[in-house]
C-alpha positions in Angstrom: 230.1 322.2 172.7 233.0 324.5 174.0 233.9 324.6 178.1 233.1 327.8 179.8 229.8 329.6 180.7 227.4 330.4 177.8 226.2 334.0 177.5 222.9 333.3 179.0 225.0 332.2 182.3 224.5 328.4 182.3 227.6 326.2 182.0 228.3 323.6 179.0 228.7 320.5 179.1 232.9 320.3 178.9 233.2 322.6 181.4 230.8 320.2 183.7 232.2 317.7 182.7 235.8 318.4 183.7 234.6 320.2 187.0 233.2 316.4 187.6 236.4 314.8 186.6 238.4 317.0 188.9 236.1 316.4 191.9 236.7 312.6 191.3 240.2 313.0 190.9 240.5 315.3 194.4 238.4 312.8 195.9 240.6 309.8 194.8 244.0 311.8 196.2 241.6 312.2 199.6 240.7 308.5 199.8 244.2 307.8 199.3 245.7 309.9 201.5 243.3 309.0 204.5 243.9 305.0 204.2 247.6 306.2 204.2 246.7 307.9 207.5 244.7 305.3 209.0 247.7 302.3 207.7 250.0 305.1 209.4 248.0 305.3 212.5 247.4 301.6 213.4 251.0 301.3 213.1 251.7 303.7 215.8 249.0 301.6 217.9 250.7 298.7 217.7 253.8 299.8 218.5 252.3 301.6 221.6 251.0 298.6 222.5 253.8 296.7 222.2 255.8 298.7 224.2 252.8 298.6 227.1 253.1 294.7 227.2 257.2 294.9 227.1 257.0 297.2 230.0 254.1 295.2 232.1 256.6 292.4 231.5 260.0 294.1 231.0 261.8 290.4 230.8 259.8 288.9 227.4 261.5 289.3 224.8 259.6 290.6 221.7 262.2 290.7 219.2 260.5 287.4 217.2 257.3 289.0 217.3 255.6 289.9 214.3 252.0 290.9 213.2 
């Protein structure tokens, strides 16, 4: 079968079949560019929050602190 719209109007299978595989592919770069987001986010949280307890308690030193 060829891609495109048949004469009668309906679509064939290539051309469905690619218009699924780019869906899947946009919704893969979505995914992926939410959790970078999110990972982006939470850092920014905890960084906010670490600077709320340094400044709470301005003498502990937090420079040995990890996650």
């Amino acid at each position: 079968m060829t891609s495109g719209v048949t004469a009668e109007g309906h679509m064939c299978m290539n051309g469905i079949r690619s218009r699924v595989a780019r869906y899947e592919r946009e919704k893969c770069q979505r995914n992926t560019l939410n959790k970078k987001e999110e990972e982006e986010d939470e850092e920014e949280e905890e960084e906010r929050n670490l600077k709320d307890i340094n400044v709470e308690n301005p003498g502990l030193d937090l420079s040995g602190v990890t996650e």
